[in-house]
C-alpha positions as CSV (number, residue, x, y, z in Angstrom):
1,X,-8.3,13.8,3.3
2,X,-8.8,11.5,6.2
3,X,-9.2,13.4,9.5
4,X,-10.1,10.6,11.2
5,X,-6.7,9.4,11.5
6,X,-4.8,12.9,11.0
7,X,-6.5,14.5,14.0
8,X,-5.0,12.1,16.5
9,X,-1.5,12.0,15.3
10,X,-1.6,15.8,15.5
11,X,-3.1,15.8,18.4
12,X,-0.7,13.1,19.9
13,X,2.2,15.5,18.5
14,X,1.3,18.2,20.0
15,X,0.9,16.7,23.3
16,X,4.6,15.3,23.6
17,X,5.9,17.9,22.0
18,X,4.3,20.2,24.9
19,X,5.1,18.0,27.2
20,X,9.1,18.4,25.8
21,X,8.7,22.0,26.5
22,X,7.5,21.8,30.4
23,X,10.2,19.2,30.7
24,X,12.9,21.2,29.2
25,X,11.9,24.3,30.7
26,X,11.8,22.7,34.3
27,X,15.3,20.8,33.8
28,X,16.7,24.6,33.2
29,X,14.9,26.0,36.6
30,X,16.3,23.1,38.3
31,X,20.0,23.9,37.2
32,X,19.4,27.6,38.2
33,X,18.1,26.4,41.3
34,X,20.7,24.7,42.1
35,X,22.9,27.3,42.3
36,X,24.8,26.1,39.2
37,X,27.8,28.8,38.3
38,X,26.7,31.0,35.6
39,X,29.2,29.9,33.4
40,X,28.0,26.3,33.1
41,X,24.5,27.8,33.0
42,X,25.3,30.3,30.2
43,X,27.2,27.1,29.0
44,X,24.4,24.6,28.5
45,X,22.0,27.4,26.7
46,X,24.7,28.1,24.5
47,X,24.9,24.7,23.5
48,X,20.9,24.7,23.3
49,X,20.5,27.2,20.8
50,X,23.6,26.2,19.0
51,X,22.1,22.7,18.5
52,X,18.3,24.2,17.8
53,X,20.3,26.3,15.0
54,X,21.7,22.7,13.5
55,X,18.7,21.0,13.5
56,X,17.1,23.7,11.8
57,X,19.4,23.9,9.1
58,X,19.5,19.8,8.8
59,X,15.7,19.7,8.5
60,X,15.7,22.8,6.1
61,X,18.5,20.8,3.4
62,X,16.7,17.6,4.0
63,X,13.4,18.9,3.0
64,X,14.6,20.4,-0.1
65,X,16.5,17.6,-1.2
66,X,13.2,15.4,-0.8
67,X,11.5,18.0,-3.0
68,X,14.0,17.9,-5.3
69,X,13.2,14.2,-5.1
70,X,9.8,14.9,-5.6
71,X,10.4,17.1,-8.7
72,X,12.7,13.9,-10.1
73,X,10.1,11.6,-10.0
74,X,7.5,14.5,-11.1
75,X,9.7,14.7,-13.9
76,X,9.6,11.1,-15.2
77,X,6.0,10.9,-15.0
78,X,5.8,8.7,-12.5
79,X,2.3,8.5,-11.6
80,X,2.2,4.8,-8.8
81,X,4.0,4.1,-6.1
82,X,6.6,1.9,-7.2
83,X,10.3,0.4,-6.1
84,X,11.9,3.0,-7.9
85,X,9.6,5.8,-6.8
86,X,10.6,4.9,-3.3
87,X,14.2,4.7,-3.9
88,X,14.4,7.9,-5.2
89,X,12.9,9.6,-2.2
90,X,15.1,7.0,-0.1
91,X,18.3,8.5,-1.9
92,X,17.2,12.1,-1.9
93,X,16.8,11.9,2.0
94,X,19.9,10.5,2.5
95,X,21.4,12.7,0.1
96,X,20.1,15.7,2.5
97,X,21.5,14.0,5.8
98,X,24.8,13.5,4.0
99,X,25.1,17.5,2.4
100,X,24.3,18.2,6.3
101,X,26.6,16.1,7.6
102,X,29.3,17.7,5.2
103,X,28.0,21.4,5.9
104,X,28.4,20.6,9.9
105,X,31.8,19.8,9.1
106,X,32.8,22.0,7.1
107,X,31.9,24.9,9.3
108,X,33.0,23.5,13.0
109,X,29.6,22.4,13.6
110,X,29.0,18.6,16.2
């Protein structure tokens, strides 16, 4: 494993993703501040948790179809990275992002 180039990515991921967290966390004292009606308040977190709920749930069927893409190609014995390697994963991702889209349908969801 090369830790020369995986350290700063992580690193570089956790500082934005930190820096999401302040940023969203001052943008909510703000609207409190405000003196925003409760309703709109208790409004906008709903909608927060409703859309951290879907992207968990879109990120949980995508990676399971990609393993499943990964089990496809483990199956054929593919061993190199090849067109058809590629468009497997390609379709299995895709694949995830559609059953999501259909699930978030289905059930009311934006």
């Amino acid at each position: 494993m090369n830790f020369d180039i995986l350290l700063p990515i992580t690193l570089i991921v956790g500082i934005v993703y930190s820096i999401r967290g302040v940023l969203d966390a001052m943008l909510r004292r703000h609207i409190v501040a405000a003196g925003t009606s409760a309703e709109v308040v208790a409004s906008l977190l709903r909608d927060e948790q409703r859309r951290r709920h879907l992207s968990a749930l879109r990120w949980g069927i995508v990676w399971l179809s990609v393993a499943l893409g990964f089990g496809v190609v483990a199956w054929l014995g593919w061993k190199e990275i090849s067109p058809g390697l590629i468009a497997v994963l390609a379709a299995a991702t895709g694949g995830g992002n559609m059953i999501f889209f259909w699930v978030s349908q289905r059930y009311g969801a934006d």
